[in-house]
Structure formats: C-alpha cells, structure tokens
C-alpha positions as CSV (number, residue, x, y, z in Angstrom):
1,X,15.0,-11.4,48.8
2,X,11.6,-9.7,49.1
3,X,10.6,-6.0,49.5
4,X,7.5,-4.2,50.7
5,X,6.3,-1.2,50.7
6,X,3.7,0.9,52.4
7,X,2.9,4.6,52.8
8,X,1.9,4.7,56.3
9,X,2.6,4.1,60.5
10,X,4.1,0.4,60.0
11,X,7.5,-1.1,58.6
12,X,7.0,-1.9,55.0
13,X,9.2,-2.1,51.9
14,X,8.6,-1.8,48.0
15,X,9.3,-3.1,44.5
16,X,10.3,-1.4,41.0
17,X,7.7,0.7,40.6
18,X,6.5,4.2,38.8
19,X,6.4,6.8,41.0
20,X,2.8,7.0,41.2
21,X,2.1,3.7,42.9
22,X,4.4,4.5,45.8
23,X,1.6,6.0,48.1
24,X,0.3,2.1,47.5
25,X,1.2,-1.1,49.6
26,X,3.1,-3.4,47.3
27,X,5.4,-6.7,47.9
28,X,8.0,-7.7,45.6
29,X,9.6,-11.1,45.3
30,X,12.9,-11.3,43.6
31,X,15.1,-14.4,43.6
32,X,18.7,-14.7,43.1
33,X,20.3,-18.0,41.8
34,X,23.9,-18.0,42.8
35,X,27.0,-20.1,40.6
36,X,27.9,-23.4,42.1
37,X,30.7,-23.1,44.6
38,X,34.3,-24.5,44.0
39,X,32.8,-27.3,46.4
40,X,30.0,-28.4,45.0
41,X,32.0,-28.4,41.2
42,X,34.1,-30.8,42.8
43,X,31.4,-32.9,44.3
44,X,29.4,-33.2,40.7
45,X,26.4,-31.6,41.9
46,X,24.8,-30.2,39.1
47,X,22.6,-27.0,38.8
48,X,18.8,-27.9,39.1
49,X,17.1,-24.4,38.6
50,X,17.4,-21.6,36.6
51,X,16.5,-18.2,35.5
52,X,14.3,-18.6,32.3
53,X,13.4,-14.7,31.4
54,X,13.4,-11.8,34.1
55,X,10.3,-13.4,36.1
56,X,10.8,-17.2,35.7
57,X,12.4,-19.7,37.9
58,X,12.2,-22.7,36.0
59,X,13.5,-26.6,37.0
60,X,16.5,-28.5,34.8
61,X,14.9,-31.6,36.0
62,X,11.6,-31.7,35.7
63,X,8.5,-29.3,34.4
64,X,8.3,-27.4,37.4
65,X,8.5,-23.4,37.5
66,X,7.6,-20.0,39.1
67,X,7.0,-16.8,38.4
68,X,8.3,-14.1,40.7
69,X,8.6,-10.2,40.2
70,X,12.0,-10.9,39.4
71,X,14.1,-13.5,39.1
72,X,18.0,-13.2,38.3
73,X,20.5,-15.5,37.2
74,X,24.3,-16.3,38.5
75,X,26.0,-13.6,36.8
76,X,24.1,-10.8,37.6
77,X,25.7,-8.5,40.1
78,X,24.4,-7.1,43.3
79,X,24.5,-3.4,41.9
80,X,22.5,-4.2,39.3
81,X,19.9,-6.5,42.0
82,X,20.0,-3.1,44.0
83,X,19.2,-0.7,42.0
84,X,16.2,-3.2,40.1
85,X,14.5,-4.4,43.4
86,X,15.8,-1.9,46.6
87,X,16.9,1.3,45.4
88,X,13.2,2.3,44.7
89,X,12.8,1.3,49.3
90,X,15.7,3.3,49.8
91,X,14.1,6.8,48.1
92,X,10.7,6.5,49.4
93,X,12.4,5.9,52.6
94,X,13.7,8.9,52.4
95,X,10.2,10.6,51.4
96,X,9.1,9.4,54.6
97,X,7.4,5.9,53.3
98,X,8.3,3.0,55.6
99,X,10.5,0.3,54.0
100,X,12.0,-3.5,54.6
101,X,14.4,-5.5,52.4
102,X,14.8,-8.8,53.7
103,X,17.1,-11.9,52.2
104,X,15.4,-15.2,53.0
105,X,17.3,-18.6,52.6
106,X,18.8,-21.7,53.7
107,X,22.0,-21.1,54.9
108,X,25.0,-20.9,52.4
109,X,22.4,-19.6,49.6
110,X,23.9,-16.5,49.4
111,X,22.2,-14.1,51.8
112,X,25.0,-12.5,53.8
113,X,26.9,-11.8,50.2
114,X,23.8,-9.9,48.3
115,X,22.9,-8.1,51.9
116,X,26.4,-7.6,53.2
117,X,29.0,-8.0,50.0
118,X,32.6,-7.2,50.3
119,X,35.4,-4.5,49.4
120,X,35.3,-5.3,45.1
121,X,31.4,-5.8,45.2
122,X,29.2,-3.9,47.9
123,X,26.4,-5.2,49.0
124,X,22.5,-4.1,49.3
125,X,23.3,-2.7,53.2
126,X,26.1,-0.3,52.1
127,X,24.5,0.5,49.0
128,X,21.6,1.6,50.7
129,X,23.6,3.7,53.3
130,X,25.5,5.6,50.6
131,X,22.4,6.4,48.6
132,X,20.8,8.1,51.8
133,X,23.6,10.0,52.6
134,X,23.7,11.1,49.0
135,X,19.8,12.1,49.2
136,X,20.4,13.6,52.0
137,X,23.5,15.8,50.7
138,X,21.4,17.0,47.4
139,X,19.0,18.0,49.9
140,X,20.3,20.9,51.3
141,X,16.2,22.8,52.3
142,X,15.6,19.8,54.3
143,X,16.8,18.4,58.1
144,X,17.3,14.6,58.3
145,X,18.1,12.8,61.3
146,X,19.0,9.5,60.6
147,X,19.3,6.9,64.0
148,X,20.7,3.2,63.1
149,X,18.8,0.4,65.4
150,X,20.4,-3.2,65.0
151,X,18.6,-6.5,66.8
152,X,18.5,-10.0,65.7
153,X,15.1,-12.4,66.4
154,X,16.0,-15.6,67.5
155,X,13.4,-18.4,69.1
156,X,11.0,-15.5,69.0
157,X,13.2,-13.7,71.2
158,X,14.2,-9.8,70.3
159,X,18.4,-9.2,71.0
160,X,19.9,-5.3,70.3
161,X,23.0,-6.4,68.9
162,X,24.3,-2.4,69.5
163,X,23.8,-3.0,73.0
164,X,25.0,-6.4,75.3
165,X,21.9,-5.3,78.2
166,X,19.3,-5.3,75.5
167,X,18.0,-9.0,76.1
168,X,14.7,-10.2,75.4
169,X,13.2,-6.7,74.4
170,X,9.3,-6.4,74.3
171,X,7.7,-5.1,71.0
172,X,4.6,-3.5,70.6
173,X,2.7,-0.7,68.8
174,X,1.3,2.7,69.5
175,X,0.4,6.0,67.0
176,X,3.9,5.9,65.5
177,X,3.7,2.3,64.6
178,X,5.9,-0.6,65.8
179,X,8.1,-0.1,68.7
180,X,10.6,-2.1,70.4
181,X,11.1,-1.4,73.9
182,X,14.3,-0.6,74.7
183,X,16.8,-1.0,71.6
184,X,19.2,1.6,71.5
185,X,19.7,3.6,68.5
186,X,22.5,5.8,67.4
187,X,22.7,8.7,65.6
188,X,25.3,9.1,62.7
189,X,26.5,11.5,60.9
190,X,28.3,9.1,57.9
191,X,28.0,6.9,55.9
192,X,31.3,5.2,57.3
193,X,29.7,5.4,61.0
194,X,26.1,3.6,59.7
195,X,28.5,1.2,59.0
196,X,30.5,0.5,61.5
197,X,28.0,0.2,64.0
198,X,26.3,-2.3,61.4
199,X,29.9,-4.1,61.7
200,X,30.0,-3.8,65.4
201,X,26.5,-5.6,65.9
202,X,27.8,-8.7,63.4
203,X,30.1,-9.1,65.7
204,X,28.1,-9.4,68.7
205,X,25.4,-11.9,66.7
C-alpha cells in the first residue's frame, strides 16, 4: 500500500511522520506480506519473500531485496498497519491537508482484506471513518462537513459507483484542485452511513 501526502490544492496522502514535516509533500511505501492460504499449504508452494527488519523485503531464494519505508510481515495486524502508515493521512486530513491511501497488487494479494477487513478485524476504510468522526466529535469549536464520493477507473474510464447515470465522467482541474465532473457525493452524518454507502458502491462494482 502507498501514501502521499501534500499540503496543498491536489489529492495527496502521507507517511509516519513528526508533525513538522506535514506542511511537506512526502510518499510512503509500505508492504504487507500475507500468510500462505489453506490452498497454497496444500499445493506445497513455499514462501519466497520475507520481512527482514521494519524496512526490508528480502528473497528466501536468492540475494535479492528492498528497502521500503515499511515493510510488515504475516502476523502483523491491520490495526497496527493503520495506525504505522495511514492514521497520520487520516489527521492531516482533517487539518485540511489533502490525502490518498491506496493498496496496489495482483489480485488475491491481500488488498480488499487490509482496505476493507471484516467484523473481528476492521480494515484501513473503517478505521479511517471512525477516526474522523472521532476528530470531529473532540472538536466541538469547529464545523465539518464531511461528503463521501465513490467511483472506480477502469480502461481509463471514470464510473460513480454511488450513482448507475454516472458513466464515463470527465476529470479535470481548476483553483480547488482536481475535479470530476459529475460524481455525486453524499453527505453523512455517521460513521455507520460513510459506510454504508461505501457498501452500496461494492456492490454496484
């Protein structure tokens, strides 16, 4: 998963950082190795990377490795992925700094679990909608309005997931920054509504 991070007009995200670099733009690489599924134990496939330290990807079959900003192993939860790589986004979001978290992967990797996760073991979507919500309740001197947008890119081709009309939406960019023409988006009021609308557009992809 990556992060970026940018004080300024455009979508950008950010990595674990001290408080004083936020105002600067930053990427962060982090990758997550995931255990071998009941599947592949079966088949004898064997694992052929690991995580040597906190910022190593290293090769069991040859010299090769990486460095990354981080790099975590099979047993580390998505919590703890959170809250070392994407909870630092989530609160200059909320300080008016643009952000994007993104998973990137073949499929079956792992993406949908760390973005999405389930009931025992949340993912980095819902962990990011109850921290905002939480912000914005210890923020009592301050208005938020926060609008959920949800659209897939496919063949180069922009879809609003929240909304069956919105096909093959134009983006562009003016003074505010990057704007797609178009894409509905929906005010909410909880974190439960954020999402369920994120729920309703998974099902339309």
């Amino acid at each position: 998963m990556a992060s970026r991070h940018r004080r300024g007009a455009f979508p950008a995200g950010a990595k674990a950082a001290p408080e004083a670099e936020a105002a600067k733009e930053s990427v962060a690489v982090a990758v997550r190795f995931r255990p071998l599924s009941p599947r592949e134990v079966r088949r004898g496939e064997k694992i052929a990377w690991y995580a040597d330290g906190e910022t190593v990807a290293r090769s069991e079959q040859s010299n090769l490795a990486y460095a990354y900003d981080r790099v975590f192993g099979p047993t580390t939860t998505t919590r703890h992925i959170y809250d070392a790589v994407a909870q630092y986004v989530v609160n200059g979001a909320m300080k008016g700094i643009n952000g994007t978290i993104f998973a990137y992967g073949v499929t079956s990797s792992g993406k949908t679990h760390t973005m999405h996760g389930d009931q025992i073991s949340p993912g980095v979507i819902p962990l990011a909608v109850k921290d905002i919500f939480n912000i914005i309740q210890e923020t009592p001197n301050r208005e938020f309005l926060l609008r959920v947008s949800y659209l897939e890119i496919y063949n180069e081709v922009v879809n609003d997931l929240l909304n069956p009309a919105g096909q093959n939406l134009r983006i562009r960019e003016d003074l505010q920054g990057t704007i797609v023409e178009g894409i509905k988006e929906e005010a909410v009021l909880s974190p439960l509504h954020a999402l369920s609308l994120i729920a309703a557009g998974e099902d339309t992809n």
